[in-house]
Residue frames as qw, qx, qy, qz and C-alpha x, y, z in Angstrom:
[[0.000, 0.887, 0.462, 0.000, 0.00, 0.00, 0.00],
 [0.272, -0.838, 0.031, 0.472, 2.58, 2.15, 0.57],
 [0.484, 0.076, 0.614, 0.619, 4.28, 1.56, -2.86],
 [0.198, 0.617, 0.567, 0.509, 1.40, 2.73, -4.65],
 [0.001, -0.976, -0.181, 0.121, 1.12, 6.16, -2.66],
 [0.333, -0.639, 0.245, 0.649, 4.56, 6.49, -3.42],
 [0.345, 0.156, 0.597, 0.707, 3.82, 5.79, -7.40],
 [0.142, 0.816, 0.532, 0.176, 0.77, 7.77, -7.43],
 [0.216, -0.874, 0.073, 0.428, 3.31, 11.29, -5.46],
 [0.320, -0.333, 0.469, 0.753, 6.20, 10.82, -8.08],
 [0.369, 0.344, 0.674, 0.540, 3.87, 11.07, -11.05],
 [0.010, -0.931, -0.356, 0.074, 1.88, 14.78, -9.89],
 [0.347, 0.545, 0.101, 0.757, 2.92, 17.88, -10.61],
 [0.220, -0.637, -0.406, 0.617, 2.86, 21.04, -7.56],
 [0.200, 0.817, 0.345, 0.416, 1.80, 24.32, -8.65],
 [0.502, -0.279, -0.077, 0.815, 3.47, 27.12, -8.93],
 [0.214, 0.934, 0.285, 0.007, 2.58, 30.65, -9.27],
 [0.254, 0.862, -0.376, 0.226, 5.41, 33.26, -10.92],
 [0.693, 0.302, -0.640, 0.140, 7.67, 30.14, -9.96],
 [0.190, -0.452, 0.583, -0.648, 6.76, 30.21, -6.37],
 [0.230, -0.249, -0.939, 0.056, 5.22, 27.38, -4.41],
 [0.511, -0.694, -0.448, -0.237, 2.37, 27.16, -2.14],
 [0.762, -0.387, -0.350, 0.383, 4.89, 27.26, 0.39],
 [0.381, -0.144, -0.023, 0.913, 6.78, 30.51, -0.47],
 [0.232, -0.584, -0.410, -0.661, 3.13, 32.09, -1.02],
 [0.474, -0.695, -0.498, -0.211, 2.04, 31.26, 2.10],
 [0.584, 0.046, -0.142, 0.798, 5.66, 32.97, 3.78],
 [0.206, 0.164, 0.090, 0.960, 5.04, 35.78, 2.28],
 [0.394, -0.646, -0.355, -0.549, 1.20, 36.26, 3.11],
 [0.685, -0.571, -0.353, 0.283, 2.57, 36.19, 6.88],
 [0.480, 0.018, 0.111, 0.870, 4.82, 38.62, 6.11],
 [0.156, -0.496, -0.371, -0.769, 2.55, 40.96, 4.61],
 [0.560, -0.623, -0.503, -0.213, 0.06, 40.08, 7.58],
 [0.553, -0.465, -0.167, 0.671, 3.05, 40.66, 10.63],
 [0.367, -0.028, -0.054, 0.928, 4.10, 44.09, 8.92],
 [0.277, -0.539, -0.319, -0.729, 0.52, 45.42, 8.45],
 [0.725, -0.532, -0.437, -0.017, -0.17, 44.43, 12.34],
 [0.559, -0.193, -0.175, 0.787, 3.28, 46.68, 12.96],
 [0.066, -0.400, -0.292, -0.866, 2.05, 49.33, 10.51],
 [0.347, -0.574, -0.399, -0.625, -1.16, 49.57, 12.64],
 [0.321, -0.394, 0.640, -0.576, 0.73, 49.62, 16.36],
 [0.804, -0.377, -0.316, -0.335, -1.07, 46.47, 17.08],
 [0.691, -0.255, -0.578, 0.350, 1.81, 45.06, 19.30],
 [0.122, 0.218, -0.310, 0.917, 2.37, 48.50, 20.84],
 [0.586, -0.314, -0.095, -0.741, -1.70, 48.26, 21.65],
 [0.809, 0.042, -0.544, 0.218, -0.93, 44.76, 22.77],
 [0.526, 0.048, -0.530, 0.663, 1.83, 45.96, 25.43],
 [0.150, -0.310, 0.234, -0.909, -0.51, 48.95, 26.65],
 [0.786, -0.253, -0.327, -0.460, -3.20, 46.48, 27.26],
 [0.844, -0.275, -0.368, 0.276, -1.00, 44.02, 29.21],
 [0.284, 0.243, -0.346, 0.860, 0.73, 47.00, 30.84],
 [0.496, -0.400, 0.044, -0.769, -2.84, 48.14, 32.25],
 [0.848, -0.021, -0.478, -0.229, -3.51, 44.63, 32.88],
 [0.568, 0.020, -0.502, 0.652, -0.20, 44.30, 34.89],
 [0.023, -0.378, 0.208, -0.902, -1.08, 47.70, 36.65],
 [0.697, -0.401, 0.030, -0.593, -4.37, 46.26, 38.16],
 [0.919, -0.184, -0.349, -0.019, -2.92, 43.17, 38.94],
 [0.564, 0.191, -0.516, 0.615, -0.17, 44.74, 40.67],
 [0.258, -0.441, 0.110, -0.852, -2.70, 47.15, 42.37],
 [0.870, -0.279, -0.191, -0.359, -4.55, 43.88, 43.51],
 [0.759, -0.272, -0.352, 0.476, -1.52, 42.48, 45.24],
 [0.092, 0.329, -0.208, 0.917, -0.74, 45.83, 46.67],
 [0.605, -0.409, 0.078, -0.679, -4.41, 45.84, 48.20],
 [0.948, -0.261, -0.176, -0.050, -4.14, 41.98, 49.29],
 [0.675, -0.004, -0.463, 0.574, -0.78, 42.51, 51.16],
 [0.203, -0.323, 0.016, -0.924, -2.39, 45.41, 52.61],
 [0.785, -0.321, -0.012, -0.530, -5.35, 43.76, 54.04],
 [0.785, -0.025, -0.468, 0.405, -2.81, 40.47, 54.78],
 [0.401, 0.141, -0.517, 0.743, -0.98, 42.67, 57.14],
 [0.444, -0.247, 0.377, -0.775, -4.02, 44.68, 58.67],
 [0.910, -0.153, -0.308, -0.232, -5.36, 40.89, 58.99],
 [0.762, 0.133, -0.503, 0.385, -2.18, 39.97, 60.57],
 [0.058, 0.189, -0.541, 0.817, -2.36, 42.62, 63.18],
 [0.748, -0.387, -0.218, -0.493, -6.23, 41.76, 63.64],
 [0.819, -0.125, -0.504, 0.243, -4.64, 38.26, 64.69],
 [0.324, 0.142, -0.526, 0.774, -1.69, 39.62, 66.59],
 [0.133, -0.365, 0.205, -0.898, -4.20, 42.11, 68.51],
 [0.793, -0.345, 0.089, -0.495, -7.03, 39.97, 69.33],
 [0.795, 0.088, -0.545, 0.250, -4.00, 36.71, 69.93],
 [0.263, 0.371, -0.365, 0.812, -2.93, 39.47, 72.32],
 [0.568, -0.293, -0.022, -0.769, -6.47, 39.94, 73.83],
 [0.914, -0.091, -0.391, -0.052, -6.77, 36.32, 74.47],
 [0.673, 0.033, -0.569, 0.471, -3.51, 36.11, 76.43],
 [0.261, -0.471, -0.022, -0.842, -4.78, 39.02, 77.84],
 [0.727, -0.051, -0.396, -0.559, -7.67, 37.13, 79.11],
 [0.732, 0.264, -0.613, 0.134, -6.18, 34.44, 79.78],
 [0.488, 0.108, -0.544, 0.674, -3.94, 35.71, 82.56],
 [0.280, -0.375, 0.122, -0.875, -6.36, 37.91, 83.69],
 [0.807, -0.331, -0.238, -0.427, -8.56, 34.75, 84.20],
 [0.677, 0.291, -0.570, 0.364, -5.61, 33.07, 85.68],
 [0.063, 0.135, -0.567, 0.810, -5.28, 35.77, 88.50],
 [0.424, -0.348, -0.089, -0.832, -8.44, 35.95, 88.79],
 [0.928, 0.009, -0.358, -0.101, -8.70, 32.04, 89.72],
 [0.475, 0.181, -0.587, 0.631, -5.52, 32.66, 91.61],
 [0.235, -0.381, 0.250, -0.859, -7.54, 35.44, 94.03],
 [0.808, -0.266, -0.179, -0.493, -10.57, 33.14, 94.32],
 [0.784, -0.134, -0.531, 0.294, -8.20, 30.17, 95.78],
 [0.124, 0.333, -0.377, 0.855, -6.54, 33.04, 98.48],
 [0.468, -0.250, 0.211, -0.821, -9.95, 34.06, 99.58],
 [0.853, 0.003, -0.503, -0.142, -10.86, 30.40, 99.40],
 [0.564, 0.333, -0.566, 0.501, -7.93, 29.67, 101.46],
 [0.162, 0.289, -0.466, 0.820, -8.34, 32.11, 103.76],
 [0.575, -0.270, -0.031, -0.772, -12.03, 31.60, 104.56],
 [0.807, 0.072, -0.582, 0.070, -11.08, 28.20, 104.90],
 [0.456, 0.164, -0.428, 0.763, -8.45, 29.37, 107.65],
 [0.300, -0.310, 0.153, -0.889, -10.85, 31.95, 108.92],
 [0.908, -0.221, -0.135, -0.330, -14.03, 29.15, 109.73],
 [0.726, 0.100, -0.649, 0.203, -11.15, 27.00, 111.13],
 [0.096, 0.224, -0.432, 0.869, -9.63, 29.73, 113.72],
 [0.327, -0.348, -0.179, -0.860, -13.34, 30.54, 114.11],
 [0.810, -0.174, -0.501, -0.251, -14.83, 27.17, 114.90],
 [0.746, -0.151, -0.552, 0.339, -11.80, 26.43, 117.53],
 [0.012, 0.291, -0.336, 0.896, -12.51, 29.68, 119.44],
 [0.731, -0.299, -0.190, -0.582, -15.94, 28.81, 119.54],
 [0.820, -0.153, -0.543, 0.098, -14.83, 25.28, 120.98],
 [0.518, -0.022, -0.556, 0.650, -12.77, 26.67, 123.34],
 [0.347, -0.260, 0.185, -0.882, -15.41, 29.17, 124.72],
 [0.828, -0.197, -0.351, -0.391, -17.88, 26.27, 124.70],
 [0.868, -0.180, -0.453, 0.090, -15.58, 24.69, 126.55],
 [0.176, 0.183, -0.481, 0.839, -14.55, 27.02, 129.12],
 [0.511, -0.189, -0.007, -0.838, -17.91, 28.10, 129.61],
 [0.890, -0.077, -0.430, -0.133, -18.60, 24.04, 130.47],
 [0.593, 0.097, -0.617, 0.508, -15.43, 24.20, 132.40],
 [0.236, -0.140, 0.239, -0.931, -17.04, 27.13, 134.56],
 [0.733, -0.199, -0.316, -0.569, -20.42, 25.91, 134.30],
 [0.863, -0.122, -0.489, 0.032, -18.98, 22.52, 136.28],
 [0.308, -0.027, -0.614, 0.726, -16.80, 24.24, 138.95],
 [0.285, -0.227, 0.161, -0.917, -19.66, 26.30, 139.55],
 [0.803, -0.277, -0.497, -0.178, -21.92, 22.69, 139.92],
 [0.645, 0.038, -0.549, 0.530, -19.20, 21.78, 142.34],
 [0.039, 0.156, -0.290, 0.943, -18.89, 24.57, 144.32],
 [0.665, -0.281, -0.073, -0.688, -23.01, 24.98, 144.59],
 [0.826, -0.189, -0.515, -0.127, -23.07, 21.08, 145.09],
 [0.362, 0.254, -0.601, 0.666, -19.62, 21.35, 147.61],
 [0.325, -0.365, 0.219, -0.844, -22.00, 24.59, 149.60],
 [0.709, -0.175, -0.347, -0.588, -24.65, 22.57, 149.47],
 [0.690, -0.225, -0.568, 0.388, -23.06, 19.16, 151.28],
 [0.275, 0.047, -0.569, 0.773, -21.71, 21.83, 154.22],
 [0.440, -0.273, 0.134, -0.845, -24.98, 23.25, 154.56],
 [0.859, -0.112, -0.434, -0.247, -26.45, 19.54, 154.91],
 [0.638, 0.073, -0.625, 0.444, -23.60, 18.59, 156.69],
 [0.209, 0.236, -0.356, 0.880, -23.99, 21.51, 159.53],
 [0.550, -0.241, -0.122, -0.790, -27.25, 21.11, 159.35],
 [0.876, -0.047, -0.480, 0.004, -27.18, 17.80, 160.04],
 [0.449, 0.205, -0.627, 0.603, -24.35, 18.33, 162.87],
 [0.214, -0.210, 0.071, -0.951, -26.22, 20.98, 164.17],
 [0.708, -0.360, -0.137, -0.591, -29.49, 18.56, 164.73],
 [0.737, -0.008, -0.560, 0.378, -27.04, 15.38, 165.75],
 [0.407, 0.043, -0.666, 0.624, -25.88, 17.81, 168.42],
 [0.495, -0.282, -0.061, -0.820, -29.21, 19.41, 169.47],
 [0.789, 0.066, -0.583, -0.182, -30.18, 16.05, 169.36],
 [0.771, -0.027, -0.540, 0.338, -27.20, 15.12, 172.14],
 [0.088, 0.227, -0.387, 0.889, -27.89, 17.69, 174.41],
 [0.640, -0.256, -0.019, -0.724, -31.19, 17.68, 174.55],
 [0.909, -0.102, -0.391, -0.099, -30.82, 13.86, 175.64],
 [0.539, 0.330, -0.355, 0.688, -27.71, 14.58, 177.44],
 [0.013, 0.066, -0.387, 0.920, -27.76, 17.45, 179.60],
 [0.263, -0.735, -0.616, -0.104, -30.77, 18.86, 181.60],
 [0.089, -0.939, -0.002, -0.332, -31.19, 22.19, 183.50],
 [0.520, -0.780, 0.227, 0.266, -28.80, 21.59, 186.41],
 [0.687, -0.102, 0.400, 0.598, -26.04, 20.46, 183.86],
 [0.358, 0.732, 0.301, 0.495, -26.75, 23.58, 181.60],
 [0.190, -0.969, 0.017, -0.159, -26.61, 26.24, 184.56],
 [0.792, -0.455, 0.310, 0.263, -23.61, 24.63, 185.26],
 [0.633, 0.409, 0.459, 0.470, -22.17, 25.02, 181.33],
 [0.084, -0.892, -0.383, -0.224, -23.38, 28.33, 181.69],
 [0.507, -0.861, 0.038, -0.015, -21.65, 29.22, 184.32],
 [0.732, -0.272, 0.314, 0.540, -18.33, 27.97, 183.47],
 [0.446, 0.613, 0.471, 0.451, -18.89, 29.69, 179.97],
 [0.024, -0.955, -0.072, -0.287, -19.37, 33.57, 181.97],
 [0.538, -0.742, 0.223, 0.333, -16.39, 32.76, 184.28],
 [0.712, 0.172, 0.408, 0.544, -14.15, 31.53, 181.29],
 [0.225, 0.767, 0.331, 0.501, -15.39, 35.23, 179.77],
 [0.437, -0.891, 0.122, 0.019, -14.77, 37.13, 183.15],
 [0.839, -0.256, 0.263, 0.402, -11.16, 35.50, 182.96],
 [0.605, 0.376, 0.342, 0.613, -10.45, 37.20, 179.86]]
């Protein structure tokens, strides 16, 4: 198959205009086409276009590295705020454990004064039992002595042995 396209290519003929090919026609119609496209500034209209083109796109990274950095001090300012925060809540959490602490400390102190009044006031309260109870026994007791020896006198003695008691009792006093 390939034979015969190569006998059917050697036996044609190429056309030629004023002894030019197709090829050196089609040269020159680029030619012609590039210098009319010079003639009429087109690349110079070309480069002002992509020069504007470049201008807004360099304005547009001019405004986005702009708005990057006042974004980047957003961050920084409110990263700052936070730590801010943070520490603020920190102390704040520190204070609350202190006063914690100390109320803690305070209701202790508080509690063992209280005990130890309660328990003075008990300790008082019981010498003062004592003491009443103590009175009490000597008044019982004296009383008690007191009728025991009524008691042994009146069974004891009688009138001559009283005027006689008596009587020793005012000399003993005269003596003195």
């Amino acid at each position: 198959m390939a034979n015969l396209t190569l006998l059917l290519a050697e036996g044609t003929n190429e056309p030629t205009a004023f002894g030019l090919d197709a090829t050196v026609w089609v040269s020159l119609a680029m030619l012609v086409f590039l210098g009319i496209l010079v003639w009429k500034k087109v690349p110079a209209a070309i480069g002002a276009m992509l020069d504007n083109r470049i201008s807004e796109i360099s304005k547009q990274l001019k405004e986005a590295e702009g708005l990057r950095l006042e974004a980047e001090a957003l961050k920084d300012e409110y990263e700052a705020k936070l730590a801010a925060a943070a520490k603020e809540a920190e102390e704040m959490r520190a204070r609350a454990d202190a006063e914690a602490q100390a109320l803690v400390a305070k209701a202790k102190a508080d509690a063992t004064a209280l005990i130890a009044r309660r328990k003075q006031m008990a300790e008082e309260r019981i010498a003062a039992a004592e003491a009443n109870a103590l009175a009490e026994v000597r008044t019982a007791a004296a009383q008690a002595a007191t009728e025991a020896a009524a008691k042994l006198i009146a069974e004891k003695h009688d009138a001559a042995t009283d005027k006689a008691l008596v009587d020793k009792a005012i000399a003993s006093v005269a003596k003195s």
